[in-house]
C-alpha positions in Angstrom: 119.1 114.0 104.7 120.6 117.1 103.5 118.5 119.4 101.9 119.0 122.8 99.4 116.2 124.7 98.6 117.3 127.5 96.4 114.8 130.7 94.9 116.7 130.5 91.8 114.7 133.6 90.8 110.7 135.1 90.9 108.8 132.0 90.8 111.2 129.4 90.3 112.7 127.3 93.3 115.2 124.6 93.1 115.7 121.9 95.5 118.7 119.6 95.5 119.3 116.6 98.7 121.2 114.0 99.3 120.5 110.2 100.6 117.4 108.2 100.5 113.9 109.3 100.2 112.6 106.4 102.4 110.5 106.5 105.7 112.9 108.4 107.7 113.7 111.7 105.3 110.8 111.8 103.0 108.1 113.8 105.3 111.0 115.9 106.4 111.6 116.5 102.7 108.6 116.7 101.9 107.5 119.8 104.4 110.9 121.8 103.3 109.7 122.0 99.9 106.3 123.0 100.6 106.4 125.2 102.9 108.4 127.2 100.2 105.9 126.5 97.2 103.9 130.2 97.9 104.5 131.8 94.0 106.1 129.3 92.9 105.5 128.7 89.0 108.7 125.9 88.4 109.8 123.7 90.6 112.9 122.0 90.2 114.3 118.5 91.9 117.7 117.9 91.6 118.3 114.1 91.8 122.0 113.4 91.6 122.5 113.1 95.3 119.2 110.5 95.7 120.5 106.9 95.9 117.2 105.3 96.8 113.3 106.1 96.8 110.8 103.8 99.0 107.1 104.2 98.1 106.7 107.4 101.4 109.3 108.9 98.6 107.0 108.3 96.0 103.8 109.5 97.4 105.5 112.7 98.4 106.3 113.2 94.5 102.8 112.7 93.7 102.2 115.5 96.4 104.7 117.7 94.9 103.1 117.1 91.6 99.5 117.4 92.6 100.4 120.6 94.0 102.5 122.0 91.6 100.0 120.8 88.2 97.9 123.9 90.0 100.4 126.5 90.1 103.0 125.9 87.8 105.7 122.7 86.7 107.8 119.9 88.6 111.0 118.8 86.8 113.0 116.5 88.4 116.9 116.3 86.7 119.9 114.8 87.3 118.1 110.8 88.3 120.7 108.2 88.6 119.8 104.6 87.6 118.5 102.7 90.1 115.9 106.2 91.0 115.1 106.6 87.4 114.5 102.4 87.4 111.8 102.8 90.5 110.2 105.7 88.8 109.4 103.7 85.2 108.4 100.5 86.6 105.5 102.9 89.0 104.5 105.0 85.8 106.0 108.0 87.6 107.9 109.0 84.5 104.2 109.0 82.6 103.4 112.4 83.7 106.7 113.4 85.8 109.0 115.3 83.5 112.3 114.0 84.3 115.4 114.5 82.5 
């Protein structure tokens, strides 16, 4: 998996990868972003690039969000179909905001 992770500027970090979030990339994905999450108020997740997201994917969103409901926001943009599909029928898009 290839991962972005961009300080866009003073608390803000943007993070944009391509594949699947499944049991192979998810915990190395999941340990990029953070390790950079020290003062970071908005978190961004760019999903145009993610074509699939197994339930390890999942639960490292929930991580993500856990973390960040603490510190700051989670947006994750740019979710193509079948992502956006996965993350309805779990709730995920209940108290993700995703656009």
């Amino acid at each position: 998996m290839e991962i972005v992770l961009k300080k866009v500027n003073e608390g803000s970090l943007y993070v944009k990868a391509a594949g699947k979030l499944d049991i192979d990339s998810s915990a190395e994905y999941g340990m990029k972003v953070k390790d950079e999450l020290d003062d970071v108020k908005d978190l961004v997740l760019d999903f145009a690039d993610i074509t699939y997201i197994a339930s390890i994917g999942l639960r490292v969103l929930l991580e993500l969000y856990q973390q960040m409901s603490k510190q700051g926001s989670i947006k994750i943009i740019n979710v193509q179909e079948p992502v956006l599909n996965v993350l309805k029928m779990t709730g995920f898009n209940k108290f993700l905001s995703i656009s």
